[in-house]
N, C-alpha and C positions, 0 to 999 in steps of 0.2 A: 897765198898760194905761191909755193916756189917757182921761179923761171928757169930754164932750160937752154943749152946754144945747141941745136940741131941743127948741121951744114951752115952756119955762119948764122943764122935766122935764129932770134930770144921766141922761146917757146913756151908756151903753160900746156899742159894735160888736163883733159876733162875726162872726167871717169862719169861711165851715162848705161846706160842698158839698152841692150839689143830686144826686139818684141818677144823673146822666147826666153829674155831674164838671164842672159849670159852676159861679163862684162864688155862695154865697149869702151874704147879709149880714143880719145881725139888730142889733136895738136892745135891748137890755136895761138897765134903770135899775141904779143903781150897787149897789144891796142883790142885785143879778142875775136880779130879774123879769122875764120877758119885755115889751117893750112894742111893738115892730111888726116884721116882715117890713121892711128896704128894698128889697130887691130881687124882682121874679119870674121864675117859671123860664115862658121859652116857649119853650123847645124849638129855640131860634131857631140856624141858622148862624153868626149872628154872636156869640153867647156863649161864653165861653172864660174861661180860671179870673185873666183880666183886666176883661172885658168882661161887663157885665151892665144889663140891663134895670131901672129902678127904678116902684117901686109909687108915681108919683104921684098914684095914684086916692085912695088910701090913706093919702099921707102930703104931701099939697100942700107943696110948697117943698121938697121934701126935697132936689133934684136941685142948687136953688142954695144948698140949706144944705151942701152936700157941699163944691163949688163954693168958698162962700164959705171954709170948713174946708180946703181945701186938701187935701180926701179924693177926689176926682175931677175929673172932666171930660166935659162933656155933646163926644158925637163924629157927632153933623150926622144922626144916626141915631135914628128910632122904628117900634115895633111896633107893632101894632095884634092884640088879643084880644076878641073879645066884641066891648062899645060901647067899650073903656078903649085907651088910646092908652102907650104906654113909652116913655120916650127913651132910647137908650143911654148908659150911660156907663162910661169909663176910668177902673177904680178904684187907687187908690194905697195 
C-alpha cells in the first residue's frame, strides 16, 4: 500500500463501503490510526462505488490533494448538506 504526505502527516487510504454500497474512503497514518474520513456518504444518486462526495469541510485541499496525487478527479459536480457544500469526485 502506497503512503501519502497530507499537511505534513504520512498517510495510507483505505477504500471500505458505506451501508448503502457507495465508496468510502479513510486516511489512516502509516502505524494505522485513524486520521480522517475523506469522503461522505449523502445518500446522493450520483454516488457509486466510483464516485464519491469528499469532506472538504473537514479536510480543506483534500479534493486537489487527490487531484494533485493522481487519486481523482473533481467531475463539475456538488452537494450541498446542512451549511457544508461537497464536490464530487472520480476516484481512481
Amino acid at each position: 500500500m502506497k503512503s501519502y504526505t497530507f499537511n505534513g502527516v504520512r498517510v495510507l487510504l483505505r477504500r471500505e463501503e458505506y451501508l448503502n454500497g457507495t465508496v468510502a474512503v479513510l486516511m489512516v497514518t502509516e502505524d494505522g490510526e485513524y486520521y480522517a474520513d475523506v469522503t461522505v456518504n449523502l445518500d446522493h444518486p450520483m454516488q457509486s462505488s466510483q464516485l464519491a462526495f469528499l469532506d472538504e469541510n473537514n479536510l480543506p485541499g483534500v479534493g486537489e490533494w487527490l487531484t494533485a496525487n493522481k487519486l481523482g478527479t473533481f467531475m463539475g459536480v456538488k452537494a450541498c448538506s446542512g451549511f457544508c457544500v461537497y464536490p464530487l469526485y472520480m476516484l481512481f
